[in-house]
C-alpha positions in Angstrom: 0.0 0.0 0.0 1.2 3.2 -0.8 2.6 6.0 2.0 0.7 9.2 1.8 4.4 10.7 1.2 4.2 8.6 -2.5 0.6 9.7 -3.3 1.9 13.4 -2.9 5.3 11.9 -5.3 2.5 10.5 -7.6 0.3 14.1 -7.6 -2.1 12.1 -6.2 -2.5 14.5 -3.1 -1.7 18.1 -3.6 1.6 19.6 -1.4 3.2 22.9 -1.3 6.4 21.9 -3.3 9.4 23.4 -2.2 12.1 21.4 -4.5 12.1 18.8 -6.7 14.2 16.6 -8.5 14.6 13.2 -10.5 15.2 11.0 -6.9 13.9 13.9 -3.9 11.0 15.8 -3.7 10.8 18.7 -0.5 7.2 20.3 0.5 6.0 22.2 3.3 4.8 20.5 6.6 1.1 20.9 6.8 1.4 20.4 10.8 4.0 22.3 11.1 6.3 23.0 14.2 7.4 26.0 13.2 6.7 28.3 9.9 9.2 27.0 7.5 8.9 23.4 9.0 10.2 21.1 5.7 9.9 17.5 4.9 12.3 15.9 2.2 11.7 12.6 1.2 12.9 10.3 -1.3 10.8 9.8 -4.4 11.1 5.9 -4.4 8.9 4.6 -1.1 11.3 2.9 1.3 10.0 2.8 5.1 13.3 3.2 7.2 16.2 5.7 6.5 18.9 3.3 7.4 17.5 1.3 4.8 18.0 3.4 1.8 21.2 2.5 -0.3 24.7 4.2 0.1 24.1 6.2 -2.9 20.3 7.7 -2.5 21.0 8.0 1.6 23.8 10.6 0.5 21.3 12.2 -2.0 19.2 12.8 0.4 21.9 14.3 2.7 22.7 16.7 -0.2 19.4 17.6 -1.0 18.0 18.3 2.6 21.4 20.7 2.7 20.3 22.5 -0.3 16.7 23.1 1.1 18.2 24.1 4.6 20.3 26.5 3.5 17.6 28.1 1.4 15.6 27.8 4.3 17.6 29.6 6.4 17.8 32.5 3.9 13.4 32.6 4.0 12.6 32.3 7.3 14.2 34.1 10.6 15.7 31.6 13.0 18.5 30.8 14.8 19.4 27.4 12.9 18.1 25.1 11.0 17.0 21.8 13.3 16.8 18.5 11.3 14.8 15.6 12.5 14.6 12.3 11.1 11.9 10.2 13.1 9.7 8.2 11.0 6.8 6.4 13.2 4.2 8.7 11.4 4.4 7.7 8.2 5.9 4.2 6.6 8.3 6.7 4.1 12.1 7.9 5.2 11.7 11.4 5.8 14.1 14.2 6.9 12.2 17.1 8.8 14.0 20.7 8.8 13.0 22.6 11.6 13.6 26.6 11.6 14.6 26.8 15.4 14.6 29.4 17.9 14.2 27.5 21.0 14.5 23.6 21.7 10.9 23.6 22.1 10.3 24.0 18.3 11.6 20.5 17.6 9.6 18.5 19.9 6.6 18.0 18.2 4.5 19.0 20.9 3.8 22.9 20.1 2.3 23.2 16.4 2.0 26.7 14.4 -1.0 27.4 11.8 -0.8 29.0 8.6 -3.4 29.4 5.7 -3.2 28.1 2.5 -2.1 31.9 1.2 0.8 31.5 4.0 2.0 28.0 3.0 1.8 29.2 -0.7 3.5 32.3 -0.4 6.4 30.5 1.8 6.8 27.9 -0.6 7.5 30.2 -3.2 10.1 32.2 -1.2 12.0 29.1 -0.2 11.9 28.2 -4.2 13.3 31.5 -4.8 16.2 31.5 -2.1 17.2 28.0 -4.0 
C-alpha cells in the first residue's frame, strides 16, 4: 500500500512543493512545528532511512542541505534543526525545523498557517534556492 508521502510523489495529493528533483521531492509540513517546517523525502517509497542504499542516503543528505540552506535564507531563525523520526508515516523522511528554542523541535507545540501562507512560503524558499 502506498505512503501518503508517494501519493503526494505521484500528484495524487496536492503539497506545497518546495524542491524537486529526478530521486527527492521537499514540501511544506502541513502540521507544522514552526513556519518554514520542511519535509524531504525520497521519491522511491522505502519505510526506514537506514534502509535506503549508500548512494540515495547521500542524495538525500545533499538535498536536505540545499533546502536548509535556502531555508535559512526565507525564514528568521537561529538554525536550522533536522529531524529524522519516521513512526508517522511508513516513508524515510528528513524534517527541517527553523529553530529558535528547543521547544520547536519536539513535536508538541504546532504553528498554523493558511493556504495563502503555505503558498506564499513555498514560493520564497523556491526563490532562495
Amino acid at each position: 500500500m502506498s505512503s501518503i508521502f508517494s501519493k503526494i510523489v505521484n500528484g495524487e495529493i496536492p503539497c506545497y512543493k518546495v524542491a524537486e528533483d529526478d530521486n527527492f521531492l521537499a514540501f511544506l509540513d502541513v502540521n507544522p512545528n514552526a513556519e518554514g517546517h520542511t519535509l524531504c523525502i525520497p521519491k522511491k517509497e522505502i519505510d526506514k532511512i537506514f534502509d535506503i542504499e549508500e548512494e540515495l542516503y547521500i542524495g538525500l543528505m545533499q538535498f536536505s542541505k540545499k533546502v536548509a540552506i535556502a531555508l535559512e535564507k526565507t525564514v528568521p531563525c537561529k538554525r536550522i534543526g533536522m529531524s529524522v523520526i519516521g513512526l508517522e508515516v511508513p516513508h524515510a523522511h528528513v524534517h527541517l525545523i527553523p529553530l529558535n528554542e528547543m521547544e520547536d523541535i519536539r513535536f508538541q507545540k504546532k504553528v498554523t498557517l493558511s493556504k495563502e501562507e503555505f503558498l506564499a512560503l513555498a514560493l520564497k524558499i523556491q526563490g532562495n534556492l
